[in-house]
N, C-alpha and C positions, 0 to 999 in steps of 0.2 A: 278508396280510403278505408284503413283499418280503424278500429274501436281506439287504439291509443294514439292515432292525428286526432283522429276526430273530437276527443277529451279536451285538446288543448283548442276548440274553435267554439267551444258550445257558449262561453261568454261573449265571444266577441257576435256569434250568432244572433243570442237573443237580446242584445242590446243593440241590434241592426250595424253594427260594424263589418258584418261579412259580404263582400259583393265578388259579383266576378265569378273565375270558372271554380275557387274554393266554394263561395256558396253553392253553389251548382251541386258541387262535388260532395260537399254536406249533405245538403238535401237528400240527396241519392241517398246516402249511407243511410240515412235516418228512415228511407222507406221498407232497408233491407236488415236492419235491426233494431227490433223491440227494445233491447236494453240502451242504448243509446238515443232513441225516440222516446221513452219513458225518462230519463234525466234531460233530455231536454225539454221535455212538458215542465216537469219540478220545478227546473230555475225559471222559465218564464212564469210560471206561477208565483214562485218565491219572492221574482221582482215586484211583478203586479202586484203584490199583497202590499209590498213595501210602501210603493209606490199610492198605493190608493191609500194605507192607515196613517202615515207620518205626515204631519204638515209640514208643510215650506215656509222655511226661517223666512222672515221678515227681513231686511235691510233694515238696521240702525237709521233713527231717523237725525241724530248726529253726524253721522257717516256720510249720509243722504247730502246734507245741508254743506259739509266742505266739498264733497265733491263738486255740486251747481256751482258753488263760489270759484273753485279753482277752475272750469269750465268758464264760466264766463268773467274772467278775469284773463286768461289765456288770451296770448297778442293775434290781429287772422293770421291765416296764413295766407302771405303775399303769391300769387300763382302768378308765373310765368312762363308763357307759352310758347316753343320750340322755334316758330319762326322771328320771333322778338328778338331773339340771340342769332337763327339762323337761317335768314329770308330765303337761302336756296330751297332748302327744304320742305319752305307749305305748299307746292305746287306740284313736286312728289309726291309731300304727306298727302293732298285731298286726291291725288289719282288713286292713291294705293287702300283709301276709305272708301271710293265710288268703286274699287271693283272690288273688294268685301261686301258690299250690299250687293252688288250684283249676284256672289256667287251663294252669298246667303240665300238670297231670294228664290234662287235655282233649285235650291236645294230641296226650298218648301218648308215649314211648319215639323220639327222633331219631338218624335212622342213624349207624352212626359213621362221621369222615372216611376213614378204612382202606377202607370196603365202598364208600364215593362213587366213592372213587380208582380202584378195581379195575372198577366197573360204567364209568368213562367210559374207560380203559383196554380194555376190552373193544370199547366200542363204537367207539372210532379205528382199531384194528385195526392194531396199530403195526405195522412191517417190523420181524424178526426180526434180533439182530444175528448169531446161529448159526442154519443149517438142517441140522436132520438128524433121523434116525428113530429113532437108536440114542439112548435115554433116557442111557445110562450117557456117551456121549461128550458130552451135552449136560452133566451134573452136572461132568462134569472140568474143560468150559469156562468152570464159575462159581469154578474153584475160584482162591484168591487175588483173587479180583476181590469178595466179600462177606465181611464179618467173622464169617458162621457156617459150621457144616460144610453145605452144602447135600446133601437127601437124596435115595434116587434116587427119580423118581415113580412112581407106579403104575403098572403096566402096565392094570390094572382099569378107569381113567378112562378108555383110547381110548390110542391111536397117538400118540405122540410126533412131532411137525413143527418145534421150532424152541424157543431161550430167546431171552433179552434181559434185559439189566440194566437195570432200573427204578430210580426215585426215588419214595419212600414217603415224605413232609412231608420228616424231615432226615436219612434215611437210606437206603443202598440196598436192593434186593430181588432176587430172579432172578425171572423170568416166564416161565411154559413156555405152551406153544399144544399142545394136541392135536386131533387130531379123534375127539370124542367117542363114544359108543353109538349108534349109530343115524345116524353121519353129519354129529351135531350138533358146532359149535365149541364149545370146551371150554377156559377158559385156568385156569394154576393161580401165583398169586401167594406167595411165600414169604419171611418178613423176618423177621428178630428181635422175638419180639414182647413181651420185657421193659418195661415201665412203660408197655404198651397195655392201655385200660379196654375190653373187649368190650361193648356193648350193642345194642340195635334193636329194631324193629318186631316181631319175630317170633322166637322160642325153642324150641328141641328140644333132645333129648340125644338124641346119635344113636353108640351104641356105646362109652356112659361118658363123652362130649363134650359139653359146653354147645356145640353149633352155633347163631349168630346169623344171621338173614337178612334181605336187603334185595334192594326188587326196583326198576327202573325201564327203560326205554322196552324191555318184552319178554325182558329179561335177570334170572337171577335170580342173586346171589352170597352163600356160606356161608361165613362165617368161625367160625375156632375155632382153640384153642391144643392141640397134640397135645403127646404124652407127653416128648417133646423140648425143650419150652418154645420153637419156634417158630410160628409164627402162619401159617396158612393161609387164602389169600381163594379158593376156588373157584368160575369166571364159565360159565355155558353159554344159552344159551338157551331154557330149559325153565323149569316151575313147580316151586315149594318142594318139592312134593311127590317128583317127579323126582329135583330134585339131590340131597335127601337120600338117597334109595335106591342113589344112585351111592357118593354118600361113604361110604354103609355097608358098601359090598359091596369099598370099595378099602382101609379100614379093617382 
């Protein structure tokens, strides 16, 4: 990707609209040029500011009040169901729903988009848009820039090296980089994690926590919702078994 594709992806980028092998293919760009990594820090900045200074209009409470009426004034709606009209067909229909569950079942439990996100994250290895050691000056620099209170991290997981402001589907996140136990990279993702359905491959309760985990090319990442109601993706490169013992011990 040359600097003048890439100009015209940098909105859809940091409002989380880019997926697929263009984000892919962004990302890359952005590792391999300072001047298109520096306007893309800008506008997510730009937005964040927005985003944290402007309040959110109200709903008319006039507006409010025809709407419920015209809602519940609206006649039901009468459902009628396929074999009602055409009785050969529920005995099809329930064969062709019993072998969709079957093949669902087969299939097993798919990762959720949140753990994709944070394993390919991990593995671009984006430039930091802060460097620093000090945990607490890194939390100060997310603050106004995401719409939660951001916590400070662990000291437990490793050394503090660096945040950055993320884009999570259609919202932001902070992203911290440590260098982990043993010398291992170590990143920790953090976003709001309100009307997120946790699921995957693999399940623990690690310390009163449903922990989720998903692994791919060598990286393993645990997500889980702590007592805060925000959503933590934890990346390192180690086995299940590993990172849980880490999150336990930072817990």
């Amino acid at each position: 990707m040359r600097c003048g594709e890439a100009g015209a992806f940098i909105h859809a980028y940091v409002d989380g609209e880019l997926a697929g092998a263009d984000r892919d293919s962004y990302e890359q760009h952005l590792l391999e040029c300072d001047t298109c990594s520096h306007a893309c820090r800008l506008q997510a900045r730009f937005k964040a500011a927005l985003r944290g200074h402007m309040p959110r209009r109200e709903v008319p409470v006039a507006f409010r009040l025809r709407l419920d009426r015209a809602i519940a004034s609206a006649p039901p709606i009468r459902r009628r169901f396929v074999w009602d009209t055409y009785p050969r067909v529920a005995p099809a229909a329930a064969a062709a729903v019993i072998l969709m569950t079957i093949l669902a079942a087969s299939r097993g439990r798919r990762t959720p988009l949140v753990v994709e996100q944070a394993l390919r994250a991990y593995h671009t290895a984006m430039p930091m848009d802060v460097v620093d050691s000090n945990c607490a000056s890194l939390v100060n620099w997310f603050r106004d820039k995401v719409d939660f209170a951001v916590p400070a991290p662990s000291r437990r997981l490793g050394t503090c090296q660096g945040g950055r402001l993320v884009n999570v589907q259609d919202r932001f996140a902070a992203y911290f980089l440590y260098q982990g136990p043993r010398g291992h990279r170590l990143t920790v993702l953090v976003m709001d994690g309100s009307g997120e359905d946790l699921d995957g491959p693999s399940r623990r309760v690690v310390s009163g926590r449903d922990v989720y985990f998903g692994r791919g090319r060598g990286a393993t990442t645990a997500a889980f919702r702590d007592h805060d109601g925000l959503l933590y993706l934890v990346t390192a490169d180690v086995d299940e078994d590993a990172l849980g013992g880490w999150i336990q011990a930072a817990l």
